[in-house]
N, C-alpha and C positions, 0 to 999 in steps of 0.2 A: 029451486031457489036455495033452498038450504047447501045442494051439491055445488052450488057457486058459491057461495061465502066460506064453505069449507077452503075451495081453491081460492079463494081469495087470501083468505087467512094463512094457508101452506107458505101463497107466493109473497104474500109479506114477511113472512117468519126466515124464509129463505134470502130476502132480501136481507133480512134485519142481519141473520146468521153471516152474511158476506159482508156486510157493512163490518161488524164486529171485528170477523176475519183478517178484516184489509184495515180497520185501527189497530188491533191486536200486532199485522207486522209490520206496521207502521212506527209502533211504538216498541217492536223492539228492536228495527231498523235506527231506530232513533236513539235508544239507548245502547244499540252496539257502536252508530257514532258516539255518543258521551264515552262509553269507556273504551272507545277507540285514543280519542280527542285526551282522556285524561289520562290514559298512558301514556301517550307521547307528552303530555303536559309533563310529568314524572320523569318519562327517560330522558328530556330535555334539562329539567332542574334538579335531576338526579347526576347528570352527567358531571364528570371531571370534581363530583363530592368525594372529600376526606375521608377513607377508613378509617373506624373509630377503634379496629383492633389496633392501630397503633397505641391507643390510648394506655391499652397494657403495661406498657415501657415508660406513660408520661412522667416526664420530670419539670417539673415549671422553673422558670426562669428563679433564680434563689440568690439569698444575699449572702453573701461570703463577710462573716464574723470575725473580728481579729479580739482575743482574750488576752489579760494582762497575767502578769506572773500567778494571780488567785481565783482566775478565771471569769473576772467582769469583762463583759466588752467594753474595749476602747472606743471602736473603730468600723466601720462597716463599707462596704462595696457593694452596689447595685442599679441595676438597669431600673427593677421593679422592685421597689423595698417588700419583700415578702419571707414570711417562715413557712413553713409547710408544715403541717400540722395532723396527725389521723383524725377519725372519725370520734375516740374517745378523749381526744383534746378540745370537743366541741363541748359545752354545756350542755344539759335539755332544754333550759331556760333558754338559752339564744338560738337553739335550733326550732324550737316552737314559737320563739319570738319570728324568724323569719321566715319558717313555712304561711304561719297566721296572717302575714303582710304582702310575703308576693307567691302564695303557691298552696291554698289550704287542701286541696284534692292530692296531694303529691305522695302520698303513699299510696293513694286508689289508680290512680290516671297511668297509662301507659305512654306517657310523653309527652300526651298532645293533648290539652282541654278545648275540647271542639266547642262544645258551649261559650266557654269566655270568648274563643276566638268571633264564632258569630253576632256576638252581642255585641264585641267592639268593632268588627268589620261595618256590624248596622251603623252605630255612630260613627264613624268615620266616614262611612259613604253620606249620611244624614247631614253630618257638617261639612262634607268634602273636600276631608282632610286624607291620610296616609292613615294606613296600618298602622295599629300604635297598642302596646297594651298586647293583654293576652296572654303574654309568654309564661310556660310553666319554668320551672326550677332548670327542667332539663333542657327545655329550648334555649334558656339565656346561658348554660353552659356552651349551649351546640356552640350558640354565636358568639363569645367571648373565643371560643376555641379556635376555630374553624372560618368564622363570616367578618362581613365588614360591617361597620357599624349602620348604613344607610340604612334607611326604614325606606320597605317596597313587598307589593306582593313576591315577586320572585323571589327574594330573600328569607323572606316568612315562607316558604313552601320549603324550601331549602333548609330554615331550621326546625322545622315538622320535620322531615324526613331524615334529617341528624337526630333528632330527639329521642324516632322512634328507636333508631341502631343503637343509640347510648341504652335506652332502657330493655333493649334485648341481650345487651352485650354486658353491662354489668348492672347491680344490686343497688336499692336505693339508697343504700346506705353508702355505698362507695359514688354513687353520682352527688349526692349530698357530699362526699368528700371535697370532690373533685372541685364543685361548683365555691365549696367557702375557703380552698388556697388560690382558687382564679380570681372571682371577683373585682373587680375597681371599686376603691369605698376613699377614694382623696386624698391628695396630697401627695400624692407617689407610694400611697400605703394598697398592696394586693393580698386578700385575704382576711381572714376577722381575726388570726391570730396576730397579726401583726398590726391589723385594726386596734384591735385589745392592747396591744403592748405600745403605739403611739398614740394613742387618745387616753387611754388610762394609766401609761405604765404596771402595767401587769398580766398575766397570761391569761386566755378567756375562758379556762378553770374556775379563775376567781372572780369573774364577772355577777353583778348583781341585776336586780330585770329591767331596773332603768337604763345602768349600763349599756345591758342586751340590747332593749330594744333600740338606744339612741344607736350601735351600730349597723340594728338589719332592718333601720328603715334611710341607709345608705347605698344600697345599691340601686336605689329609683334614680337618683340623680346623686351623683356626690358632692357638685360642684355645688348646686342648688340648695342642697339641707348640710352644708358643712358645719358644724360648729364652732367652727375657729372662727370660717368668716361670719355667717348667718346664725346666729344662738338661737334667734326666735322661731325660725323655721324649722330648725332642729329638733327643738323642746318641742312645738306642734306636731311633727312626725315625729317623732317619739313617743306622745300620746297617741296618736293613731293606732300606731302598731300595739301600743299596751290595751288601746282598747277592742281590738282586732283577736287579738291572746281569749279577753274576756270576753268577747261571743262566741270566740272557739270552746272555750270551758277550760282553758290550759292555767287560770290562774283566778282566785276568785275575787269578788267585787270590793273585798276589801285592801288585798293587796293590790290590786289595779287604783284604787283610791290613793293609798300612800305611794307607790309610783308614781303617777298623777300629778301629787302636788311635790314630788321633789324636785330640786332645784336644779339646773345642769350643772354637773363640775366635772371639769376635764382636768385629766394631771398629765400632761402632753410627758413625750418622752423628750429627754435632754438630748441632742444631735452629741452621740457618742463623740464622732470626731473632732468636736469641739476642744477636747480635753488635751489633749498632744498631738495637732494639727501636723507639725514639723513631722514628728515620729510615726504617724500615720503614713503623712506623702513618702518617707523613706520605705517602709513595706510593700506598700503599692508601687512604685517602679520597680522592687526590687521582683514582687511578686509578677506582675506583668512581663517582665525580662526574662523570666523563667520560666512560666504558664500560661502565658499569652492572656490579654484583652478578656476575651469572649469565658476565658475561664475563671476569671478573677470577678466579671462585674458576673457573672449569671450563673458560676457550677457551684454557689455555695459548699466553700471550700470553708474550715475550721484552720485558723493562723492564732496557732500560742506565742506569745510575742513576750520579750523579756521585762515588760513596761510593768511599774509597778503605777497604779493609780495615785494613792496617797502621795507616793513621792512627787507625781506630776504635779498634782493638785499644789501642794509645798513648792516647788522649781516656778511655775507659772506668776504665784503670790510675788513670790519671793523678787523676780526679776519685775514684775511690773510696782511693787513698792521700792525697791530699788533705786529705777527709773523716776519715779514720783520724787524722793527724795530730791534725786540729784536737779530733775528739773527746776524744785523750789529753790534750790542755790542758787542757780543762777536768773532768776526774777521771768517776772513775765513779758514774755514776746511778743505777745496780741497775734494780730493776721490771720483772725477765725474767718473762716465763711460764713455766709448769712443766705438763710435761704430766701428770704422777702427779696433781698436784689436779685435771685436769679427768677422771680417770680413764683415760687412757690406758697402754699398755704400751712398754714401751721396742719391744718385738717386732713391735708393730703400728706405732709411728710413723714417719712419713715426711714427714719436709719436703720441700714441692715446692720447693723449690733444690734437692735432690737429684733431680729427673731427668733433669737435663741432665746432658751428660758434666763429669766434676769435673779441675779444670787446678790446677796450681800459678798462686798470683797471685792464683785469684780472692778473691773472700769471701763467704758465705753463712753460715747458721745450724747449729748442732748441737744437739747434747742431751747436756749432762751424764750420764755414767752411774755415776758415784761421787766421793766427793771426802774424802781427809785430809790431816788437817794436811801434808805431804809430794808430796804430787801428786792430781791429779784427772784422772779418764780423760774422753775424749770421744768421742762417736760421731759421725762423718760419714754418713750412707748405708753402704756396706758397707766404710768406714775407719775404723780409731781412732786416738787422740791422749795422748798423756799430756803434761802440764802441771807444771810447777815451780813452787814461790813466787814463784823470780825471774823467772818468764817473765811473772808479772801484778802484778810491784812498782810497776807504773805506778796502780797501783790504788789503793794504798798500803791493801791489805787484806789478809788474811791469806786463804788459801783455804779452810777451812770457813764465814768469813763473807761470801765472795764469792760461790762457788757450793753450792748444792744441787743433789742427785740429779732430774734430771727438768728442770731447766731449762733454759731455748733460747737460748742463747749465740751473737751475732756473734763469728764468725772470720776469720782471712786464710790461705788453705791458702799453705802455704809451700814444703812440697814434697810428694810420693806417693809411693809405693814398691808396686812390685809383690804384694807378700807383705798387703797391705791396710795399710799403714803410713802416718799420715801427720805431717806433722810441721809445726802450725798457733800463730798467736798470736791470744790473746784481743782482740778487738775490742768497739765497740760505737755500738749505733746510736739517737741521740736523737733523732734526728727530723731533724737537720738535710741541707740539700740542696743538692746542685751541680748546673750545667749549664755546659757547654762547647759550641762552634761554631766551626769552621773552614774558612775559606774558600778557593779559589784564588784570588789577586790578577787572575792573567792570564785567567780565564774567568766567574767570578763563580760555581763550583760549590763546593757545599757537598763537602768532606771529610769530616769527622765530624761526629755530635752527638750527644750525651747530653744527654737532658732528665729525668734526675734518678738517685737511688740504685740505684732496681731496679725497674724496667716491672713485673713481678709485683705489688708490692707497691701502684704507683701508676700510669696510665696517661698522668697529666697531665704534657704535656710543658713544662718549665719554660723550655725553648730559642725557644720558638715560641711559648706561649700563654701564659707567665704575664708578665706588666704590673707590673715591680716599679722603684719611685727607684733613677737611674741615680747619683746624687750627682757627682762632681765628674770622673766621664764624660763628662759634658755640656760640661764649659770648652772642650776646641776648637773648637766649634759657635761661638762666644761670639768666642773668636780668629779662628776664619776670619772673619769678619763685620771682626772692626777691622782685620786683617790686606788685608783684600779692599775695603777703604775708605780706605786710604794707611797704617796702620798696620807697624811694624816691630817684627823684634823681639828689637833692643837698644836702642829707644825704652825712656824710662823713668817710671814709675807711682810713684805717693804709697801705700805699703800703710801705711793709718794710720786708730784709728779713723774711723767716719763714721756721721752719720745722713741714710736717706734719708724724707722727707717723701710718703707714700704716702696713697691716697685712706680706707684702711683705721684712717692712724694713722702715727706714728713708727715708722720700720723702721731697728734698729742691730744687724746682723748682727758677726759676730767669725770668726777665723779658727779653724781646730782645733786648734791648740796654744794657743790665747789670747794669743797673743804676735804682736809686728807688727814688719815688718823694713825701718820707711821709705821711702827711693828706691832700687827695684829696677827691674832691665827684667824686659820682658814676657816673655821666653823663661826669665828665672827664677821669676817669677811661676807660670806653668803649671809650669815641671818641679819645683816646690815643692808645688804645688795650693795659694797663697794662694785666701784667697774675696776678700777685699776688692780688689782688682785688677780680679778678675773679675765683680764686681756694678760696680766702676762703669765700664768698661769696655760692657757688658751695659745700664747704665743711659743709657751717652753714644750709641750705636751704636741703643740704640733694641732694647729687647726682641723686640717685633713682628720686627725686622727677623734680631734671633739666631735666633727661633721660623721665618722663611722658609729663613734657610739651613739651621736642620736639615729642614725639608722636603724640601729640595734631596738633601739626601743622603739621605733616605730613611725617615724618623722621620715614622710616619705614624698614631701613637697618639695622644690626647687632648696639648695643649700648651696650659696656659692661660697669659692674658699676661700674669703676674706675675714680679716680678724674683727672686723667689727660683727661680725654675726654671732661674737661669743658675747657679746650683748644682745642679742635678739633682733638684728639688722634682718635676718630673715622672715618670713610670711608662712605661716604653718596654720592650719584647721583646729578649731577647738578641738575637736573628734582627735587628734594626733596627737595633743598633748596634753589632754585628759589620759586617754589610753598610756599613752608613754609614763606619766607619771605611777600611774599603779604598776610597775615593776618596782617602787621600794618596796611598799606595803607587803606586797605579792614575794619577799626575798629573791628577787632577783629574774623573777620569769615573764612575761608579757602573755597574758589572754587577748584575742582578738579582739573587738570589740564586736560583740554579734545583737540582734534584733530579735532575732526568731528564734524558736526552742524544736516548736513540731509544726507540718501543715498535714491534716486530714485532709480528706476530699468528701465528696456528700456521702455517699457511702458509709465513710469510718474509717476508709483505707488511707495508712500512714505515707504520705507522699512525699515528706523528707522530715528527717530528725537530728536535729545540730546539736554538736558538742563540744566544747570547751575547746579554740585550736590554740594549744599551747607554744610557746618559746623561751627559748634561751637567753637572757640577755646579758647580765653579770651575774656575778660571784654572790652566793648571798650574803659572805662578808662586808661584802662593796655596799651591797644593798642595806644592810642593818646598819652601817656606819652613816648615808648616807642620809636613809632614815632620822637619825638622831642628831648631822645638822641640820637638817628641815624644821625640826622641830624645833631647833633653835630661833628659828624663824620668827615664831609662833611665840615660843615664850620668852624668847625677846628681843626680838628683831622688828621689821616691818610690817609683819602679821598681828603685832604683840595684841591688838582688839579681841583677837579670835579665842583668847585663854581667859574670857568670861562664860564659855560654853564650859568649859570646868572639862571636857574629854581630852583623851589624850590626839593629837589633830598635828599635823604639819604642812605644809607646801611654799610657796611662792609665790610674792608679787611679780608684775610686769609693770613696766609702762615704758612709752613711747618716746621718741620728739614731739615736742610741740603737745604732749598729751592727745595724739590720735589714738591709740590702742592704751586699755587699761584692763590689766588679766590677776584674775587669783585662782590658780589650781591647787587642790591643796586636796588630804586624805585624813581620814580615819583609818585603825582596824582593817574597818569593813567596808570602807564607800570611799572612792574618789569621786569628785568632781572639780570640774571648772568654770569658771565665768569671764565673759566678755562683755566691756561695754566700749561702743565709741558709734560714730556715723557710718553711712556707709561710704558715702564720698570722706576723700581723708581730708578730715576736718578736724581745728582739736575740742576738744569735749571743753577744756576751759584753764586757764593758770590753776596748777597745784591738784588738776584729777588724774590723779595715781592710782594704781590697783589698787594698794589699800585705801583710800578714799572711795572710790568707784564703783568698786567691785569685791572687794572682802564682805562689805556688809549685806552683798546679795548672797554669797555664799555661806555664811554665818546663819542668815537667818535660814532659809534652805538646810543646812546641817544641823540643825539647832530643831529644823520639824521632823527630819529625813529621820533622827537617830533617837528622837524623843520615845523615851519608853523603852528602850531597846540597850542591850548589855553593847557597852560602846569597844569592850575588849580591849586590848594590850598589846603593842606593837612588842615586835621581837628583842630582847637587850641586844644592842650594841656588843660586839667583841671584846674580849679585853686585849688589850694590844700591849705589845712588851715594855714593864717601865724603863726610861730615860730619865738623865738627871735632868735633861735640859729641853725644853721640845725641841725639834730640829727647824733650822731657818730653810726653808725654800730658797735652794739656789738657783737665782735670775741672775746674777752676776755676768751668766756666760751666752747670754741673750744675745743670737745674730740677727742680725738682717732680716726680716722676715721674708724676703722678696715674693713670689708669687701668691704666700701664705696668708699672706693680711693685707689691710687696704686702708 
């Protein structure tokens, strides 16, 4: 009995030993399929993956900076508005702010937090949703780098196995780099340096923990916790992450407190290009025409540019009070828009003048939002206004029949107030247009320009490209030539009708007053702006030869060779006869007129460096003489306004037929510039708007901020020229036929 149970016991234990056997390679029949099955799963979603050695070389897409003459940016270019920033341009503060909120294991974990991943996979399978959640620091690099944004298991295996090369391949400290110049955090801002410098205006050095954390609980969603749009969800994840800090131990419970309860305040950046729009767009084609596209909006190149800030600031004022004035001359025109008739709500609308930041000074649009006899409210963006009868008596309307509810109304914000307050005058905008242009004498760089009202509205720059009659701009052209031919000028001229005998026909020009002042000299002639003087002057000198010396200086537009052009019958660029004029100043030489000084590239490396291209133009005899009838001009001529600036100051009015074109170029020392106002279709501006009406008092006030403060210097004396008993009379006596010469 017993010798059978033994056997019995054997043959069960042997049974049992084969059962085991046959689980045992069962099971690792089974798990050779698994990690059969999960290598090919790998060499499948490994396959046709990114080398992250290239990462060694990365350069992220970067903003290319344009600096002004003291090294503020103007100006910027970019696909992705970002700075790229190292590791020790990060605070501790905003780096523990953002490990604390999406990544607390990130200096333990080797890429991948398998724990988070399972825990969210659970919920996600549990609610039977997608993959979502999980990612460490280094996964949402991989896929910000490398992947597309869809949420899928393939994707996610795919940013595990980038995660893991990124963290074999470099330092946490350089994946921490990596990951805060990539980033998306809104608005077109990559990076937190650049985060820092558009949500705060300032570098994230100087970031404080509220700060911090309002921007690294921005990479969950940007569009969703923005600040600008959504404050309240912001300010809630902003607490998260501050309270996230304080479980971590990174900051203690009372400083998380006063965090806590501070308030949000953003001090957004001012959109550089705002400033000199016109003088920006000129860099940028110029830059693109030379360096192609792709290297101007992404190689974050360094462009030193000749623009002086301050002066723009002054140029911009200067042409939009200008403008303002001249509009109140001539009364109000109505024919605003109203957004109620095109169906619009007060609550939905938004004028793009309002997303830039709003300053005292400037002027933009609003919308009426009510109006009685008594006052009328107005909405700026998130400011209002209220209005009095006598604030729009310039109207000479009453305010129910000036404005309605819904209308869009030029303003002048005049001042802001914290509390949403602002306190604005009714303006208005007919269409009419200015441009200014200011030059350095000693370098030939352009300081300011405005090339018209408001870039938004028009992009043609009227500084540079519009071709409009210089009128009576053009006589020193006219002077240098008789001056530069033995001429003087206390020599004296016949202003007295004339007819000149032309191939077209009889030609009997007149002056602008209709009036004629006999035997004058030459230097009161010009500081008067006779025309008769100057056509036969123009006629004896030989047109042709008026037409070379404005070459000379730099007038490179169409010159046909008729004698009315020695009136300004021709069409020249502001840019031409801004430049042109600083060869007095300058004794006699012409500087190009240049934009650019240096351009870097990301590097450092100097990829061109410009310098002064000098010329020849006259004598600087010619040039000092003519100088000091200019200034006759000035002190007492048609300019004669401009000698309350108390500087020593010269140049010349323009105007037109019909008052379409109204021009004052004039100089200092040390600054030329110009101004223009008129339409752009040729329209005229109005009976009696002359340069000096129109356009002297945009340039005055302009010269008046440009030079403020500043040693305004001493033009060159005038020569002394051999005494005479008698000045000598310009001889026209022997005046032929003009034939092909005049018209």
């Amino acid at each position: 009995m017993k010798a059978v149970l033994e056997e019995l016991v054997a043959s069960a234990e042997t049974r049992r030993r084969k059962l085991v056997g046959r689980f045992v390679f069962g099971l690792l029949v089974l798990l050779s399929a698994l990690v059969g099955a999960l290598a090919g799963l790998l060499l499948v979603y490994s396959t046709d993956l990114p080398q992250v050695e290239q990462l060694e070389n990365y350069r992220p897409s970067s903003t290319t900076e344009l600096y002004d003459v003291q090294g503020r940016i103007i100006g910027t270019f970019a696909l992705q508005r970002r700075v790229v920033a190292s590791f020790q341009d990060f605070p501790a503060v905003l780096r523990d702010a953002l490990i604390s909120i999406e990544d607390k294991d990130f200096y333990r974990h080797w890429g991948v937090n398998f724990w988070r991943i399972a825990g969210a996979a659970y919920r996600d399978i549990e609610s039977g949703g997608k993959v979502q959640g999980a990612s460490t620091l280094t996964m949402q690099l991989a896929r910000n780098l490398f992947l597309s944004p869809d949420r899928s298991f393939h994707r996610k295996i795919q940013e595990a196995l980038l995660a893991v090369q990124l963290e074999r391949r470099f330092t946490k400290d350089q994946i921490f780099t990596l990951y805060a110049n990539q980033i998306y955090l809104g608005h077109g801002v990559y990076g937190f340096e650049a985060a820092s410098e558009f949500y705060f205006s300032k570098p994230a050095k100087k970031l404080t923990l509220e700060e911090a954390a309002l921007i690294a609980g921005l990479p969950k969603s940007p569009a969703s916790y923005s600040p600008i749009n959504h404050s309240d969800r912001a300010l809630h994840r902003r607490n998260l992450v501050i309270n996230a800090m304080l479980e971590d131990g990174k900051i203690t419970a009372e400083r998380a407190a006063a965090a806590r309860n501070a308030p949000l305040v953003l001090n957004l950046a001012r959109d550089p290009n705002s400033l000199a729009p016109y003088f920006v767009e000129e860099v940028r084609r110029y830059l693109e025409n030379k360096y192609g596209t792709d290297q101007v909006h992404e190689g974050g190149l360094r462009v030193h540019t000749t623009l002086d800030m301050d002066m723009q600031s002054a140029a911009n004022q200067a042409v939009l009070d200008g403008l303002a004035v001249y509009e109140r001359r001539h009364g109000w025109q109505g024919h605003l828009e109203n957004i109620l008739l095109k169906g619009q709500t007060f609550a939905s609308y938004r004028h793009p003048d309002w997303d830039a930041d709003i300053t005292a000074g400037e002027y933009m649009h609003a919308v009426v939002v009510s109006v009685t006899p008594v006052a009328a409210t107005i909405k700026i963006a998130n400011y209002t206004a209220t209005i009095s009868p006598a604030e729009t008596a310039w109207t000479l309307k009453p305010l129910p029949r000036l404005l309605t509810p819904g209308d869009v109304v030029y303003v002048k914000m005049l001042s802001i107030s914290p509390d949403g307050k602002a306190k604005i005058s009714v303006e208005q905008d007919s269409g009419a247009q200015g441009a200014l242009l200011a030059i350095d004498n000693a370098s030939g760089e352009v300081r300011a320009m405005v090339g018209g009202r408001d870039f938004d509205l028009s992009k043609f720059n009227r500084a540079t490209q519009a071709l409009r009659q210089v009128g009576s701009s053009f006589k020193p052209y006219v002077y240098t030539a008789a001056i530069d031919q033995g001429a003087r000028p206390d020599d004296v001229i016949l202003d007295a009708p004339i007819t000149f005998q032309t191939a077209s026909g009889p030609y009997s020009p007149h002056n602008f007053d209709e009036k004629y002042e006999g035997t004058i000299t030459l230097r009161r002639a010009l500081a008067q702006s006779r025309n008769i003087p100057a056509l036969k002057l123009a006629d004896k000198t030989g047109i042709r030869t008026v037409e070379d010396y404005a070459r000379k200086f730099g007038i490179t537009s169409p010159l046909p060779p008729y004698l009315p052009v020695a009136l300004g019958a021709a069409e020249v660029t502001l840019i031409e006869q801004t430049s042109a004029y600083s060869v007095f100043p300058d004794d006699g030489v012409r500087l190009v007129p240049r934009f650019i000084t240096k351009v870097t590239d990301y590097d450092g490396r100097v990829l061109e460096e410009d310098y002064p291209d000098v010329k020849d133009v006259i004598s600087a005899r010619t040039a000092r003489l003519m100088t000091s009838m200019l200034e006759g001009v000035v002190q007492h001529g048609t300019a004669v306004a401009a000698t309350k600036l108390k500087i020593p100051l010269a140049g010349k009015t323009g105007t037109t037929n019909d008052f379409t074109d109204a021009w004052f170029v004039g100089f200092s020392p040390s600054l030329t510039a110009g101004v223009w106002v008129g339409y752009d279709e040729k329209k005229s501006l109005g009976a009696k708007e002359t340069g000096a009406r129109s356009a002297l008092p945009i340039w005055m006030q302009f010269m008046g901020a440009a030079l403020a403060g500043k040693d305004p210097g001493q033009f060159q004396p005038a020569p002394d020229l051999p005494p005479s008993d008698s000045a000598q009379k310009v001889d026209t006596s022997d005046l032929a036929p003009a034939g092909d010469e005049s018209h």
